[in-house]
N, CA, C and O atoms as a printed pandas DataFrame, in Angstrom:
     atom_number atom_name residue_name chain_id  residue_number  x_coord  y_coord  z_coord
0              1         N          UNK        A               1   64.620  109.377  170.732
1              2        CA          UNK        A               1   64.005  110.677  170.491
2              3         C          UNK        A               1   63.039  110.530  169.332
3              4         O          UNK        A               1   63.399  110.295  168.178
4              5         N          UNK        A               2   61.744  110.691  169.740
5              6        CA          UNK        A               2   60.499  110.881  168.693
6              7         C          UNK        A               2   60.455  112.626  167.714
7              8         O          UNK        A               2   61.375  113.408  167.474
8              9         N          UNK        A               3   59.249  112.679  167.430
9             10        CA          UNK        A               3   59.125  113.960  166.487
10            11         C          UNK        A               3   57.831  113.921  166.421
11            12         O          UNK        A               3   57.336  112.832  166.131
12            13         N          UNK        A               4   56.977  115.015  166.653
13            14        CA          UNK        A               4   55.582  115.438  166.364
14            15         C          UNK        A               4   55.598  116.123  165.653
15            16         O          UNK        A               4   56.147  117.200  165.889
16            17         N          UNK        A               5   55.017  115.875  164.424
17            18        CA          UNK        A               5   54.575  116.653  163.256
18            19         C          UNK        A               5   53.564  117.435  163.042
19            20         O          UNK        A               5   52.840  116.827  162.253
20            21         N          UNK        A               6   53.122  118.394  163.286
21            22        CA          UNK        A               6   51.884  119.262  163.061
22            23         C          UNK        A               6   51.941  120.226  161.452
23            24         O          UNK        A               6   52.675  121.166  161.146
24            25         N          UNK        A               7   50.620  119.385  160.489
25            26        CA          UNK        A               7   50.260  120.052  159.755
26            27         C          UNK        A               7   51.655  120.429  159.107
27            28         O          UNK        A               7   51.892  121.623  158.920
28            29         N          UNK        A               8   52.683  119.376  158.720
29            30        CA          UNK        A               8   53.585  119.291  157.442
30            31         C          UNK        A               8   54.689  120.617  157.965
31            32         O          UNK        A               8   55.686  120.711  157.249
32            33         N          UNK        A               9   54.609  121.505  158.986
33            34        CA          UNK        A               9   54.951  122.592  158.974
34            35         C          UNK        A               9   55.943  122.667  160.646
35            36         O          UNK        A               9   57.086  123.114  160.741
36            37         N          UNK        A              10   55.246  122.196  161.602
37            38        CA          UNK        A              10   56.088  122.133  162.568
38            39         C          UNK        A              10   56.396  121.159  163.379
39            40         O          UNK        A              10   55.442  120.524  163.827
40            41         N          UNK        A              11   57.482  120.845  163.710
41            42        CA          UNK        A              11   58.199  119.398  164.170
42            43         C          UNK        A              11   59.230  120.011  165.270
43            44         O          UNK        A              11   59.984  120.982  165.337
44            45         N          UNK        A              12   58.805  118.773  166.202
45            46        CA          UNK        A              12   59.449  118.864  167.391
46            47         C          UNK        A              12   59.964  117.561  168.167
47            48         O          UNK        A              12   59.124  116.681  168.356
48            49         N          UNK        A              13   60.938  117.410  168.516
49            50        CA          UNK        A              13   61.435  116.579  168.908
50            51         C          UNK        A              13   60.743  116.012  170.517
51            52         O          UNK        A              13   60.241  116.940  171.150
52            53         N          UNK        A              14   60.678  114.735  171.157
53            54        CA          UNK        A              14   60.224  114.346  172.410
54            55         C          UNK        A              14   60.539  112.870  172.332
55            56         O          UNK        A              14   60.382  111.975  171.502
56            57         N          UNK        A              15   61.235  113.036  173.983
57            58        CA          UNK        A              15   61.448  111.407  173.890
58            59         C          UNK        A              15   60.582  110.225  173.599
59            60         O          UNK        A              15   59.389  110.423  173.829
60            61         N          UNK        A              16   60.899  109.047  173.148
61            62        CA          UNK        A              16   59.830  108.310  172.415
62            63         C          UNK        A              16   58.265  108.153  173.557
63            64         O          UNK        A              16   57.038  108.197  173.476
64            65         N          UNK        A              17   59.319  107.962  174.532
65            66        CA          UNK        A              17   58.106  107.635  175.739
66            67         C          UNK        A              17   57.402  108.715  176.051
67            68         O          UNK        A              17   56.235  108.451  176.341
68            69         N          UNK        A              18   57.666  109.739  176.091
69            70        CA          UNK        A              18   56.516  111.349  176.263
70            71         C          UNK        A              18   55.841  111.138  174.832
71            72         O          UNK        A              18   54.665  111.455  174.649
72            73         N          UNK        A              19   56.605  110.608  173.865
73            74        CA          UNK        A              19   55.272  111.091  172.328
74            75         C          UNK        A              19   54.439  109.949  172.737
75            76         O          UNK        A              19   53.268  110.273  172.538
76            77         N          UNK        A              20   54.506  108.882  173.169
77            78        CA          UNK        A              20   53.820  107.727  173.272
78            79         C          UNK        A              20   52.460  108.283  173.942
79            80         O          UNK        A              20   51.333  108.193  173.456
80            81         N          UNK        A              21   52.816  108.867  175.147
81            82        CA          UNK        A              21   52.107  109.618  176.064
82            83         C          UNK        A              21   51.357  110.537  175.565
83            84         O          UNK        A              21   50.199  110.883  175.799
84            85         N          UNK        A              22   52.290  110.957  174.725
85            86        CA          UNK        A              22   51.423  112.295  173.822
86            87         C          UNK        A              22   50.319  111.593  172.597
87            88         O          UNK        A              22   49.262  112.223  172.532
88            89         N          UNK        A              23   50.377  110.876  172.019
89            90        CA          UNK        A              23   50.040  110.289  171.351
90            91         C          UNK        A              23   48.504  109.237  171.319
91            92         O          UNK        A              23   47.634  108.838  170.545
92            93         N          UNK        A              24   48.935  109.163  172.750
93            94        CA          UNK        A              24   47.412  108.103  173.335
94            95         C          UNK        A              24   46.396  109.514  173.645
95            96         O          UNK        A              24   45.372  109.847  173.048
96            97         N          UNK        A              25   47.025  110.122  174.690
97            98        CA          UNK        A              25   45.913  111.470  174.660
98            99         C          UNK        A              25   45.277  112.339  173.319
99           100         O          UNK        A              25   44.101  112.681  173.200
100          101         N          UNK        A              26   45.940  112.493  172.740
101          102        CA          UNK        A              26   45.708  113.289  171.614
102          103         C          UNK        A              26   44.585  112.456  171.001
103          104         O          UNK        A              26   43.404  112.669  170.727
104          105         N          UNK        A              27   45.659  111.134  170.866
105          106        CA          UNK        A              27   44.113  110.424  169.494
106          107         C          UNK        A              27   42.984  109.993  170.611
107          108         O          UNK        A              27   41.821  110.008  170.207
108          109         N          UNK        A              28   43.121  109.769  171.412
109          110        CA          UNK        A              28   41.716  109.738  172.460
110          111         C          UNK        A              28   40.655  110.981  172.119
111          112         O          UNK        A              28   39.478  110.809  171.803
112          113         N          UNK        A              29   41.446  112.499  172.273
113          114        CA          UNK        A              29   40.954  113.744  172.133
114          115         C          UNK        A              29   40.082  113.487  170.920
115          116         O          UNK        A              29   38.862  113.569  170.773
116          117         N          UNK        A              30   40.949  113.192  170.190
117          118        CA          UNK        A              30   40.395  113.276  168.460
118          119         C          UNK        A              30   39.820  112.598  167.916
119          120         O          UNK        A              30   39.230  112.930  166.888
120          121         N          UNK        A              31   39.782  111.167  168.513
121          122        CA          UNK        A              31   38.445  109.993  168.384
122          123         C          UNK        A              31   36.826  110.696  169.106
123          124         O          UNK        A              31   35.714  110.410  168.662
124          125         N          UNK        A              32   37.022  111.405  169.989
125          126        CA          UNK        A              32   35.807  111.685  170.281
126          127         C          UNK        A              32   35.320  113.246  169.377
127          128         O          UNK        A              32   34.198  113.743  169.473
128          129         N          UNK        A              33   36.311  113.744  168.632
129          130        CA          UNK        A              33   35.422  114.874  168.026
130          131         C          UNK        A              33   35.761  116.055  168.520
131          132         O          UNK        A              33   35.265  117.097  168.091
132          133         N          UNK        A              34   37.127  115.992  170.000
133          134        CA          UNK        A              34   37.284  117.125  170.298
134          135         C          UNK        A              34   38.699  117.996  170.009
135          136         O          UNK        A              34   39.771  117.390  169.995
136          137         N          UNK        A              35   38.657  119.126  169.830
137          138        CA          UNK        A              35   39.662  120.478  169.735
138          139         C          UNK        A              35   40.196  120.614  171.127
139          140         O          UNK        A              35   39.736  120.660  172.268
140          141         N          UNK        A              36   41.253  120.653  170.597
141          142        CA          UNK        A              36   41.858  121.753  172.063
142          143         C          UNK        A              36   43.916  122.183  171.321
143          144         O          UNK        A              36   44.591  121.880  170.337
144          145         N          UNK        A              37   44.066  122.950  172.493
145          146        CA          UNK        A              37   44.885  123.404  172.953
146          147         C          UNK        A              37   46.189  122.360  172.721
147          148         O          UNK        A              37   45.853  121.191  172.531
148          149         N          UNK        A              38   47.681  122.647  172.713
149          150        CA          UNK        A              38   48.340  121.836  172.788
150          151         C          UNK        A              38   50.033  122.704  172.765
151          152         O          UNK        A              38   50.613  123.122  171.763
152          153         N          UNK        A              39   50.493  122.769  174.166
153          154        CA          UNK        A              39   51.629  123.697  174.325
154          155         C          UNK        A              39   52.803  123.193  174.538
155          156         O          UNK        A              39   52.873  122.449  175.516
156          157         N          UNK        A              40   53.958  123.397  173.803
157          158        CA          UNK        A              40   55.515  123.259  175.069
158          159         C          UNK        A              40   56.413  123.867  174.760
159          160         O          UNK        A              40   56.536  124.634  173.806
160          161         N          UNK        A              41   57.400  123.471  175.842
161          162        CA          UNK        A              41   58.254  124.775  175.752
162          163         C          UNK        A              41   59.296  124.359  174.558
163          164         O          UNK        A              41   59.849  123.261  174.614
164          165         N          UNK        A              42   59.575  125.345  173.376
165          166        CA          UNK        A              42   60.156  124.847  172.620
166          167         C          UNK        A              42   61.887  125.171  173.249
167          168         O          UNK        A              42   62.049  125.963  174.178
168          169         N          UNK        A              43   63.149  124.396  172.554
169          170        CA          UNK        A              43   64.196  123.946  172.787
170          171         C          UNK        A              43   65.062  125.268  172.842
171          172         O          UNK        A              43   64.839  126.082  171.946
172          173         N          UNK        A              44   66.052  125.592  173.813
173          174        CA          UNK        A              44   67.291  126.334  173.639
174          175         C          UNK        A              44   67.431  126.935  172.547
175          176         O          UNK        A              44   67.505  128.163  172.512
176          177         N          UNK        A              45   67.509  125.958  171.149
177          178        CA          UNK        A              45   68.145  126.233  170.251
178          179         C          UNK        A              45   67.442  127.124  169.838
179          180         O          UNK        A              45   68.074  128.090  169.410
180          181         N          UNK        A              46   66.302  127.196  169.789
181          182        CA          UNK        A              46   65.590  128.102  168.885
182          183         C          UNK        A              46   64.195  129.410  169.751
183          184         O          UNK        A              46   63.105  129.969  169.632
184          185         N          UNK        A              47   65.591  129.164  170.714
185          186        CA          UNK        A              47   65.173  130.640  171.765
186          187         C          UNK        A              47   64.468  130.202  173.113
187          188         O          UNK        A              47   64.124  131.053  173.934
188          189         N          UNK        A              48   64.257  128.803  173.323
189          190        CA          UNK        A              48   63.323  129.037  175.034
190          191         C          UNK        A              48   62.034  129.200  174.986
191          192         O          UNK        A              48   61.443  128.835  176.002
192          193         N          UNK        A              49   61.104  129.828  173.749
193          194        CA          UNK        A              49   60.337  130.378  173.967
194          195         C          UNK        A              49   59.097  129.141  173.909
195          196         O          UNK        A              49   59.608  128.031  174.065
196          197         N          UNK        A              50   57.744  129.096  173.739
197          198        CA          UNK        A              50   56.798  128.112  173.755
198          199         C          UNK        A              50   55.854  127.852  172.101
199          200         O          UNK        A              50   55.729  128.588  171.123
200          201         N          UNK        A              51   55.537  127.011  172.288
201          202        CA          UNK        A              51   54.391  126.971  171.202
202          203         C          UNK        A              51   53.236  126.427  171.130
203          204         O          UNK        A              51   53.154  125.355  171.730
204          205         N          UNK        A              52   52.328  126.779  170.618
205          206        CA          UNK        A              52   51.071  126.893  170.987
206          207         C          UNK        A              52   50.462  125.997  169.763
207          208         O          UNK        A              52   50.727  126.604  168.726
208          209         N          UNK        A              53   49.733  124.761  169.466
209          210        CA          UNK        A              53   49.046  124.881  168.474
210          211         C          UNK        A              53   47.379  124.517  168.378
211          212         O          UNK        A              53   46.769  124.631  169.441
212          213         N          UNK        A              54   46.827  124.212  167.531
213          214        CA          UNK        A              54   45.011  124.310  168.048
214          215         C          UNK        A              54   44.942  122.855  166.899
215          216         O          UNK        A              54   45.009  122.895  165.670
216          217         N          UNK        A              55   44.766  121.474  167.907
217          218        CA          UNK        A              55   44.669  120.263  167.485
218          219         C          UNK        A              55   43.103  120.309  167.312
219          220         O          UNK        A              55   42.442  121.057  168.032
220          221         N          UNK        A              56   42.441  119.423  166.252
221          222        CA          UNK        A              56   41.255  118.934  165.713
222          223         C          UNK        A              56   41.496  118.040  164.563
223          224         O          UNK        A              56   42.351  117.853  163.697
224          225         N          UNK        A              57   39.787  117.340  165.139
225          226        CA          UNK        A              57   40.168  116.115  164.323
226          227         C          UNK        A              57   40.146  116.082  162.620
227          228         O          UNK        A              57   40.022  115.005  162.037
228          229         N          UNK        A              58   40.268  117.279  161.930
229          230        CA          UNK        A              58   40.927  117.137  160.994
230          231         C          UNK        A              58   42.254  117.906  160.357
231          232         O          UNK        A              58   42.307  118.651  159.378
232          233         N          UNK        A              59   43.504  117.384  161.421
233          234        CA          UNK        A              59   44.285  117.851  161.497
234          235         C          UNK        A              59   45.471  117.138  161.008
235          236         O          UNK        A              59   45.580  116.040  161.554
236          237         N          UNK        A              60   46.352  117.388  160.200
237          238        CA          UNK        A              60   47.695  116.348  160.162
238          239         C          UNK        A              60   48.346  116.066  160.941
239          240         O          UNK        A              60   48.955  116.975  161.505
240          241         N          UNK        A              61   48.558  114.678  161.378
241          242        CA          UNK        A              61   49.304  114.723  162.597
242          243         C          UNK        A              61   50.389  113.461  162.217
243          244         O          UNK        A              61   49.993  112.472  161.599
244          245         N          UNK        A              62   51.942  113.629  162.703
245          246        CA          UNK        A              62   52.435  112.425  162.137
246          247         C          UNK        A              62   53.419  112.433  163.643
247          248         O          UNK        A              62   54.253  113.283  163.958
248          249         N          UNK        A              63   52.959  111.050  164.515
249          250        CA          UNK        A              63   53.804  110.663  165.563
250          251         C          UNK        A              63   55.228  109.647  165.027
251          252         O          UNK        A              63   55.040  108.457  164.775
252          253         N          UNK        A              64   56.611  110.269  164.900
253          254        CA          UNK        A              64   57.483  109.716  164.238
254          255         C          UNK        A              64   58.636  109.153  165.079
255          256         O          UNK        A              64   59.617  109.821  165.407
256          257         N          UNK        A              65   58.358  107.387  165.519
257          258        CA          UNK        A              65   59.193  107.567  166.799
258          259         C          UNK        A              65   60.634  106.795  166.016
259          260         O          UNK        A              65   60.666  106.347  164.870
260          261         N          UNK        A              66   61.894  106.811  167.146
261          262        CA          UNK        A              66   63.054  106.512  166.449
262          263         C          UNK        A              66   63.676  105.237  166.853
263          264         O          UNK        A              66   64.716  104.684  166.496
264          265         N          UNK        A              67   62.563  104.862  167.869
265          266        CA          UNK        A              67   63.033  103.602  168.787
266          267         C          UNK        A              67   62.032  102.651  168.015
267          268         O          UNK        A              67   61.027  102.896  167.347
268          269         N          UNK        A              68   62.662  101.499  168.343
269          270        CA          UNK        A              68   61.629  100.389  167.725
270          271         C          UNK        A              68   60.972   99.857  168.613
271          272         O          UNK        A              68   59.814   99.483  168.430
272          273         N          UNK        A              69   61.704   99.715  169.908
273          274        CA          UNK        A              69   60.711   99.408  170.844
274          275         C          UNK        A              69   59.392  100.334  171.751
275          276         O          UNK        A              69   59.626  101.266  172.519
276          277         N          UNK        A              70   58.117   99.831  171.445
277          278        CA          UNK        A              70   57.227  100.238  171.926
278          279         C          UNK        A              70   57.098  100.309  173.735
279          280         O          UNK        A              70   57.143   99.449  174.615
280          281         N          UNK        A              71   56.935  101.673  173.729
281          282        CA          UNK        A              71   56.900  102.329  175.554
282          283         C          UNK        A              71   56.319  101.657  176.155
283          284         O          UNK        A              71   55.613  100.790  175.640
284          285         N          UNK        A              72   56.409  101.812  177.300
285          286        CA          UNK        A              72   55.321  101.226  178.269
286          287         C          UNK        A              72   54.853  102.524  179.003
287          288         O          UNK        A              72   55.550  103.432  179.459
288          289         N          UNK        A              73   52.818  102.307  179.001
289          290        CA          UNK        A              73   52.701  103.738  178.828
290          291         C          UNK        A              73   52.023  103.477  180.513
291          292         O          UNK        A              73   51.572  102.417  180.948
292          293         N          UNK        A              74   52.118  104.672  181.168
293          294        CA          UNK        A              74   52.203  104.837  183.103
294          295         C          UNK        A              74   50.406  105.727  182.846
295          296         O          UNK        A              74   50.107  106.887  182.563
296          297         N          UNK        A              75   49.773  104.777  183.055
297          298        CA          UNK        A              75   48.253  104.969  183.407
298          299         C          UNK        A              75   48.403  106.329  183.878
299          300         O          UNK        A              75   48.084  107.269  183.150
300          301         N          UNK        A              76   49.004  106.552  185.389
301          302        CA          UNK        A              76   48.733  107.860  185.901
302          303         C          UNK        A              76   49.209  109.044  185.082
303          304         O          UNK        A              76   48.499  110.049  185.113
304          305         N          UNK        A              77   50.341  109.063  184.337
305          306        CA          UNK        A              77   50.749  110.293  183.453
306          307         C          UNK        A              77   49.972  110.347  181.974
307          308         O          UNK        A              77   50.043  111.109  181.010
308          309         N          UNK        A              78   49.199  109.160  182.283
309          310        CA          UNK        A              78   47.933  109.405  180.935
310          311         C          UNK        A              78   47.140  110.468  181.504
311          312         O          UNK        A              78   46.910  111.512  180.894
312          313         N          UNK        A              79   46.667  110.184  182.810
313          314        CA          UNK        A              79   45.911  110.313  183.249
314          315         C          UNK        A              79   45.883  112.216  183.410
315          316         O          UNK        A              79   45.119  113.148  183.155
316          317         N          UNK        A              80   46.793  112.064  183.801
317          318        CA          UNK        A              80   47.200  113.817  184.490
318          319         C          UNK        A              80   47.551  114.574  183.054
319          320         O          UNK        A              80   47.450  115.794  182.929
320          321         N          UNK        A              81   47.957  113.726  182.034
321          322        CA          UNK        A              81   48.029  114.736  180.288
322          323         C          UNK        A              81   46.575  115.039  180.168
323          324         O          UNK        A              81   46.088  116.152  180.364
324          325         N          UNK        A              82   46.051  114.182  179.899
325          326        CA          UNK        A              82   44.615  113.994  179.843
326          327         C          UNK        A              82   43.593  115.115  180.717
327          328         O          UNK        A              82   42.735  115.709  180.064
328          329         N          UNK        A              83   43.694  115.331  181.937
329          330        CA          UNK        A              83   43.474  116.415  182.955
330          331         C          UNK        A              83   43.603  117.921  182.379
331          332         O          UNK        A              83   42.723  118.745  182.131
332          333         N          UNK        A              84   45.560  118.016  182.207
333          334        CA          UNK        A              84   45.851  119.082  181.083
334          335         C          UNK        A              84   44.712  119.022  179.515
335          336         O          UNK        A              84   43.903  119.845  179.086
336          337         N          UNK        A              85   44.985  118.155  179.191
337          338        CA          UNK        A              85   44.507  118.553  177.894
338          339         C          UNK        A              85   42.586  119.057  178.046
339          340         O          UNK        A              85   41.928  119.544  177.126
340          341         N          UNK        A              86   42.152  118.798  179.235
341          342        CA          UNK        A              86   40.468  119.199  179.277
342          343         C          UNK        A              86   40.534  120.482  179.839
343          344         O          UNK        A              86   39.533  121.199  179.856
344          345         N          UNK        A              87   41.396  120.773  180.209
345          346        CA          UNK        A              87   41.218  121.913  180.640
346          347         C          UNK        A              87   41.657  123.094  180.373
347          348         O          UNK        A              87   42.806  123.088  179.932
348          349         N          UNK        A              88   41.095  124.269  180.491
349          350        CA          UNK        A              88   41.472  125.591  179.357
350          351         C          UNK        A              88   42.463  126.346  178.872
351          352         O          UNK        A              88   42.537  127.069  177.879
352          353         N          UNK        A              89   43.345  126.019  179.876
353          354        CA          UNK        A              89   44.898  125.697  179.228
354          355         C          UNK        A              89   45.496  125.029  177.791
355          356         O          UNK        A              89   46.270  125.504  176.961
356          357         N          UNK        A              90   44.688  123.503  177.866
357          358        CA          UNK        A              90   44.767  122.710  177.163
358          359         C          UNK        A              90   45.938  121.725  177.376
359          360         O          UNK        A              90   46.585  121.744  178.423
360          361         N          UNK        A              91   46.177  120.947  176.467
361          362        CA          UNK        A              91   47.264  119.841  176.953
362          363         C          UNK        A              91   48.972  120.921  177.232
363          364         O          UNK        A              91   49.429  121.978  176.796
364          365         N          UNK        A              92   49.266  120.180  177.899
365          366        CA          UNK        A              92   50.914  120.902  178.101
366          367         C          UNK        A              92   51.428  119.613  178.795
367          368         O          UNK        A              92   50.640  118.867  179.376
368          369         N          UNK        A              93   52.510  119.407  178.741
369          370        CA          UNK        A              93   53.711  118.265  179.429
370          371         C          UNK        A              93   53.213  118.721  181.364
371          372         O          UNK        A              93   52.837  119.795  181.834
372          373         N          UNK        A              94   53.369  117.793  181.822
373          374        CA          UNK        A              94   53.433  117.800  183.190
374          375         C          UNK        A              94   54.152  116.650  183.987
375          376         O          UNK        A              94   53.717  115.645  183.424
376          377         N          UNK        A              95   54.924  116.267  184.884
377          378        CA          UNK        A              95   55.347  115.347  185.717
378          379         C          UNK        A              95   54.937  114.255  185.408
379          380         O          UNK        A              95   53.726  114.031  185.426
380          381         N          UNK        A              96   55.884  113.262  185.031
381          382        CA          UNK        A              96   55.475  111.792  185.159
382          383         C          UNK        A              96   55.579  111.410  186.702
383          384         O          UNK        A              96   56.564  111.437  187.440
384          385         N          UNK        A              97   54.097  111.002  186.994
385          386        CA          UNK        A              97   54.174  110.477  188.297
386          387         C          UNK        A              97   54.124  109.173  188.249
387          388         O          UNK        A              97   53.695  108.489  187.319
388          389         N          UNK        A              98   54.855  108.587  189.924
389          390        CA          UNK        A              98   54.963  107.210  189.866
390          391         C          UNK        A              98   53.997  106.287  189.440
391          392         O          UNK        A              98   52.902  106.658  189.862
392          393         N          UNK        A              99   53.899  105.094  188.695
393          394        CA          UNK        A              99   52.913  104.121  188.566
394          395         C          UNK        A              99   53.176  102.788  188.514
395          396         O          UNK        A              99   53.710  102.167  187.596
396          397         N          UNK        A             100   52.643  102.265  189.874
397          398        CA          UNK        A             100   53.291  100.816  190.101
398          399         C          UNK        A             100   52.461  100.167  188.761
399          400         O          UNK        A             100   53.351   99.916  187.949
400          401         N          UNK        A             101   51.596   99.915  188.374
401          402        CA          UNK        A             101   51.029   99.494  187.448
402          403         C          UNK        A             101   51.254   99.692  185.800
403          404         O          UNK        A             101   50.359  100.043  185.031
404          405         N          UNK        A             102   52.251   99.478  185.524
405          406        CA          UNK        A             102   52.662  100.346  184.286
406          407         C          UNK        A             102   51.903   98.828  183.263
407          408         O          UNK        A             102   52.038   97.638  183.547
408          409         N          UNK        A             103   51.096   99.449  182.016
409          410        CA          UNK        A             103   50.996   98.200  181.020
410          411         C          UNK        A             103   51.450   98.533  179.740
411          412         O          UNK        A             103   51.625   99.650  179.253
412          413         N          UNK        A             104   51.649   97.212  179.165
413          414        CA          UNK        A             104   52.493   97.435  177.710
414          415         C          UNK        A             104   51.228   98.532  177.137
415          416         O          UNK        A             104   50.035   98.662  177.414
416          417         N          UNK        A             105   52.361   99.356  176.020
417          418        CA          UNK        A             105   51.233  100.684  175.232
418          419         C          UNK        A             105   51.244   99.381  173.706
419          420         O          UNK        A             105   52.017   98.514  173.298
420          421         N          UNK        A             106   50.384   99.739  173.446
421          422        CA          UNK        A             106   49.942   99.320  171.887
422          423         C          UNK        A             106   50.439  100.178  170.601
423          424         O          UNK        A             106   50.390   99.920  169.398
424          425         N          UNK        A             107   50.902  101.218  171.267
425          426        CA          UNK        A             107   51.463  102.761  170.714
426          427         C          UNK        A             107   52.877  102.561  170.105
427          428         O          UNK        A             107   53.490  103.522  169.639
């Protein structure tokens, strides 16, 4: 279990391999200069409900994973975060779909 840190203030837990996922999209987003959107559903514990926050590239961001071993990240569920995140929605979790091609993440 990882932890996304937004701006010193809100932290959320995600398995290492979704932050990995989360993590390549985002700094992709934010290497090129762009804002967006960034949603999920937050946990039981603290009601069910969602959260919303507005990523840019000068934003604090701290990806805090708990595993030592580095994911192996599935091209296609880059691919389809990535989809989410351009579009006016903005990023949100969606289905890891199958990928025979999986390559080591650098992440």
């Amino acid at each position: 279990m990882g932890k996304f840190i937004y701006e010193d203030s809100i932290k959320v837990d995600f398995e290492d391999r979704t932050l990995a996922h989360l993590q390549q999209v985002i700094g992709n987003k934010l290497r090129r200069g762009e804002s967006f959107h960034f949603t999920w559903r937050d946990d039981k514990s603290i009601g069910e409900g969602r959260t919303s926050v507005w990523l840019h590239p000068h934003a604090s961001l701290v990806f805090k994973y708990y595993g030592s071993r580095q994911s192996r990240i599935n091209r296609a569920w880059s691919e389809a975060l990535m989809y989410a995140a351009n579009s006016p929605a903005g990023l949100h979790l969606v289905p890891e779909p199958a990928d025979p091609g999986e390559v080591e993440s650098a992440v």
